[in-house]
LUMLUM-351421 format. One line per 10 residues: number of its first residue (from 1); for each residue y, z, x of N, C-alpha, C, O. Coordinates in steps of 0.1 Angstrom, whole numbers. Last residue first. Example, Ala and Ser with C-alpha at 12.3 -4.5 7.8 and 13.67 -1.06 7.14 Angstrom:
<atoms>
2> -22:71:128:-11:71:137:0:79:129:11:80:134  -57:78:132:-45:78:123:-33:78:132:-33:85:142
</atoms>
This chain:
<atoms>
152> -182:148:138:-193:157:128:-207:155:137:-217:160:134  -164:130:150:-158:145:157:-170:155:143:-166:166:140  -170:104:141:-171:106:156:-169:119:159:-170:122:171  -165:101:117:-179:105:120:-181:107:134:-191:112:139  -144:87:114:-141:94:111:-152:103:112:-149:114:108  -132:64:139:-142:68:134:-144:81:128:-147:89:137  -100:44:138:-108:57:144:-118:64:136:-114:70:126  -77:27:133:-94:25:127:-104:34:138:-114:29:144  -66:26:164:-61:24:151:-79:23:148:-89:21:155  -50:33:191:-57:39:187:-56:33:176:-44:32:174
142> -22:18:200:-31:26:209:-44:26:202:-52:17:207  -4:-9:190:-15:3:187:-25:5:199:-32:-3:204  29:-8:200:17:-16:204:10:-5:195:15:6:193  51:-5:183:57:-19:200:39:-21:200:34:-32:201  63:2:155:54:4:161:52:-8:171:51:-20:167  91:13:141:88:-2:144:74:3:151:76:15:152  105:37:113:97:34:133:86:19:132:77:16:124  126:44:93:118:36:97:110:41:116:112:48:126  139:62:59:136:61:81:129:48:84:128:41:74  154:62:39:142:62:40:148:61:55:159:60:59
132> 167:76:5:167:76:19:155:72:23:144:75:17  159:77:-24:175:85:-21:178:79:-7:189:75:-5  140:61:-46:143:58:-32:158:67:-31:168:63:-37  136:54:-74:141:68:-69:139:70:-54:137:81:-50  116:22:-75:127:35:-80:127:47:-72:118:49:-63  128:5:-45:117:11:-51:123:18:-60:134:21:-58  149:-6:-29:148:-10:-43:144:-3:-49:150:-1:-60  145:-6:-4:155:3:-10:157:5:-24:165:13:-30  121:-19:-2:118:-7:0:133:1:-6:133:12:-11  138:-47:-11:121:-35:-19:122:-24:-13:126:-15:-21
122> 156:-53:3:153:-59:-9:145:-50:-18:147:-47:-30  155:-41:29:171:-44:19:167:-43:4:172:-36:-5  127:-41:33:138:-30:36:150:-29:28:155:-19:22  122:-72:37:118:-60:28:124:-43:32:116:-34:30  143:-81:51:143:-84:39:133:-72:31:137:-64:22  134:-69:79:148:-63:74:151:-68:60:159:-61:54  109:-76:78:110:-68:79:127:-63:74:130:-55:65  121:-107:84:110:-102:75:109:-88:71:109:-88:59  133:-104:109:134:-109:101:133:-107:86:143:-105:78  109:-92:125:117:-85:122:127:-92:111:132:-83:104
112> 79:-103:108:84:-102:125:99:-92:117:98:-86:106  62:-95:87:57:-114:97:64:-106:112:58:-103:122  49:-67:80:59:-74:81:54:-87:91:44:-87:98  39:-40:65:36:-52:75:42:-59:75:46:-59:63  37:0:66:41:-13:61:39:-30:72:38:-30:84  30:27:53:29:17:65:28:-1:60:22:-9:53  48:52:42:45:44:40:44:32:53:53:30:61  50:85:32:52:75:46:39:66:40:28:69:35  70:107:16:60:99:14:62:93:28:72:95:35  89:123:17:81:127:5:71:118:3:64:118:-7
102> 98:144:44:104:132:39:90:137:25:84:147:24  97:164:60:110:157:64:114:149:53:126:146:50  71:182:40:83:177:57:92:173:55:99:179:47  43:166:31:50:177:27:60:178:44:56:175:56  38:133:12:36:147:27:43:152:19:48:149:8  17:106:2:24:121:2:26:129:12:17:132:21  10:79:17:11:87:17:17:98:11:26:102:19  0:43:17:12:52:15:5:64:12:-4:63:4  -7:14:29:-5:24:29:3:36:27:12:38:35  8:-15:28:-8:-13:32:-14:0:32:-26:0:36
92> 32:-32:15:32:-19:18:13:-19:17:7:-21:7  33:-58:5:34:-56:22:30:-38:28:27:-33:39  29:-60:-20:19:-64:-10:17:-56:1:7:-51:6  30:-31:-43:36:-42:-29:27:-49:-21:17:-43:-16  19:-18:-63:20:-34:-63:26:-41:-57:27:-53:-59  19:7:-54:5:3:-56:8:-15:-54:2:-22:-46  46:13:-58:41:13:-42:29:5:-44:28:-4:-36  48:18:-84:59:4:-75:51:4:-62:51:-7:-56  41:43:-81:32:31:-94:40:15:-86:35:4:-84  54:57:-72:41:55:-65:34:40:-70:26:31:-66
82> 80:55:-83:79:49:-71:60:46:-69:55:35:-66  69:65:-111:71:50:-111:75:48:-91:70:38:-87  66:88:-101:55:87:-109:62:69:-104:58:64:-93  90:96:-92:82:99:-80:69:90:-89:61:85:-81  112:107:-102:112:89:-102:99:89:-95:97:77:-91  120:132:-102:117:125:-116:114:111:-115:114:103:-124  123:134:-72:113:141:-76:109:133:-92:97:128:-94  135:106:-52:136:115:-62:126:122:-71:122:114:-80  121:109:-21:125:102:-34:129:110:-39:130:122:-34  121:97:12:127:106:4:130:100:-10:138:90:-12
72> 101:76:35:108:85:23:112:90:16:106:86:6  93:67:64:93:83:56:105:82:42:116:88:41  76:41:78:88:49:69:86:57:62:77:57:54  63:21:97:63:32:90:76:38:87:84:40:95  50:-15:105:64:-3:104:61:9:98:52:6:90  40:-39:125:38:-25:115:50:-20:118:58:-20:128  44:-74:128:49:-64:126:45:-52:120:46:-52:108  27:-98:125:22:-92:133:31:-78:138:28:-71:148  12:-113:101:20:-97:100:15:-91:107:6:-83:105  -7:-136:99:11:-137:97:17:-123:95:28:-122:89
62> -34:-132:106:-27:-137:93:-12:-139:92:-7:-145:82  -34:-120:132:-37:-132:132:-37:-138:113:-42:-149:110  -23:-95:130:-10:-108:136:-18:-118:128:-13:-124:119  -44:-82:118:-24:-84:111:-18:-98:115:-11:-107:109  -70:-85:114:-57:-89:122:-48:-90:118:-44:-100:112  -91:-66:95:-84:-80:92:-73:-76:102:-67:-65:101  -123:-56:84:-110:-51:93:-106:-69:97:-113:-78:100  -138:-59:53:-137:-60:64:-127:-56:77:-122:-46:71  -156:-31:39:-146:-38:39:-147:-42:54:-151:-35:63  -169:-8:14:-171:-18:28:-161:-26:25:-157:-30:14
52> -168:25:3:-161:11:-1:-172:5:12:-181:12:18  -170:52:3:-162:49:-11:-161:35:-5:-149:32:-7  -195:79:5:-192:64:10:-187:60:2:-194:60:-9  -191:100:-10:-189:98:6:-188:87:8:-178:84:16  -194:100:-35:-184:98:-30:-181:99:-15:-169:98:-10  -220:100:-44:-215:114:-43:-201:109:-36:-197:119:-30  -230:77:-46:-226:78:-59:-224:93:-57:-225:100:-67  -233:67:-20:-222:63:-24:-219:70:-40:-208:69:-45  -253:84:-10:-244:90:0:-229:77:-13:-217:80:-13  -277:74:-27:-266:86:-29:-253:90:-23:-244:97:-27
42> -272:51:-15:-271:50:-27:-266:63:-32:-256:65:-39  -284:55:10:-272:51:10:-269:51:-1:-256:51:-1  -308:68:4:-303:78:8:-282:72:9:-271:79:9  -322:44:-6:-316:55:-12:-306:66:-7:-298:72:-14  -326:32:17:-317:23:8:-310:38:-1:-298:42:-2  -342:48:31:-327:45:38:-319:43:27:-309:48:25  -365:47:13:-357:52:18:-344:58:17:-337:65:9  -367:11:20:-365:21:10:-358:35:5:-348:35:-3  -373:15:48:-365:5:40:-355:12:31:-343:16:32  -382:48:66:-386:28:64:-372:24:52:-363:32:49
32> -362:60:92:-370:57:80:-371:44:76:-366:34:80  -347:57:117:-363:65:114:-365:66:103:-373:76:101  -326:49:118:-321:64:114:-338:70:115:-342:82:115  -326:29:128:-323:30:137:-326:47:136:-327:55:146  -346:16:107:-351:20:119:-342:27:136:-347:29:147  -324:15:89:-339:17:82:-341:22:96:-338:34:98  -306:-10:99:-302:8:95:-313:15:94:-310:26:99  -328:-28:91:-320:-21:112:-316:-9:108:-320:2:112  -329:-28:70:-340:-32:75:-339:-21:94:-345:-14:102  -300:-33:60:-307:-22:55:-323:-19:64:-328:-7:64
22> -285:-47:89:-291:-52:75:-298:-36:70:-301:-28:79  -245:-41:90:-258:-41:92:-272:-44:83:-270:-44:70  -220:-40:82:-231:-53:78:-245:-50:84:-255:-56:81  -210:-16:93:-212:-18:78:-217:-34:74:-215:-39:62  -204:-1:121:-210:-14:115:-220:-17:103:-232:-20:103  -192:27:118:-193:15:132:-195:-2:126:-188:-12:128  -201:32:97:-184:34:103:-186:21:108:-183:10:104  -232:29:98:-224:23:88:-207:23:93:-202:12:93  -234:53:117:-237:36:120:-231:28:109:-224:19:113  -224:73:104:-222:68:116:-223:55:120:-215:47:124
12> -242:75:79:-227:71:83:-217:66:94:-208:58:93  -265:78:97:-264:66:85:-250:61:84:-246:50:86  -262:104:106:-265:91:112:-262:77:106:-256:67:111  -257:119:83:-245:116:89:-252:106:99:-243:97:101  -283:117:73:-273:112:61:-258:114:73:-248:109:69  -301:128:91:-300:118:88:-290:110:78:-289:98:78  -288:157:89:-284:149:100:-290:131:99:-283:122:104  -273:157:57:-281:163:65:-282:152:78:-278:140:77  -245:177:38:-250:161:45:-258:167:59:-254:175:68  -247:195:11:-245:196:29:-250:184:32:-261:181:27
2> -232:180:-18:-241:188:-9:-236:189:8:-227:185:15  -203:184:-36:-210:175:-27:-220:184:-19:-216:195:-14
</atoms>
């Protein structure tokens, strides 16, 4: 990937922030006309910097107003089918490799606790090659969907 030039991290910027904008406003906020702009977003996606748009969706206000995270520990020969099991959970919204305590952390959603202790019993212990897992309930988000162009 090239050096991203100060107009190609503005673009980003504003796109983080607000990815409906019209190509027209992006166009003028960055100081180029239409066109352009359009290209410059076109490369910034076919170099893999810009990998998606999407909306940001309320947990609570769909029915999962529970996050949870859990660390873990698989079994190293099971690790191909856990990941492959992780892809097809609903509730699981993220999952991670580490290196630490544990072999993966997974963020998970849940209706309420209820809920939460079925998937735990049911799936998360179920997963293949699950040996152990942790949990932490998360009470409030401080910080969440932090701009990843805010510290370039």
């Amino acid at each position: 990937m090239s050096i991203l030039s100060r107009i190609d991290l503005s673009i980003l910027r504003i796109l983080e922030a607000d990815a409906r904008i019209s190509f027209a406003a992006l166009a003028e906020r960055v100081g180029l006309s239409k066109s352009p702009c359009w290209s410059r977003v076109q490369a910034l996606e076919k170099q893999g910097v810009i990998t998606g748009y999407r909306a940001r969706i309320d947990a609570k206000a769909v029915g999962k107003g529970l996050t949870v995270y859990a660390l873990a520990t698989v079994d190293f020969a099971r690790a191909e089918a856990f990941e492959a099991a992780v892809l097809r959970h609903p509730s699981i919204i993220e999952c991670h490799s580490t290196a630490g305590a544990g072999d993966y952390l997974l963020r998970i959603v849940a209706a309420d606790v209820a809920d939460l202790d079925q998937l735990l019993r049911k799936d998360l212990s179920q997963l293949p090659g699950v040996q152990r897992y942790t949990t932490t309930v998360c009470m409030k988000a401080i910080k969440q969907d932090g701009l990843l162009t805010a510290g370039l």
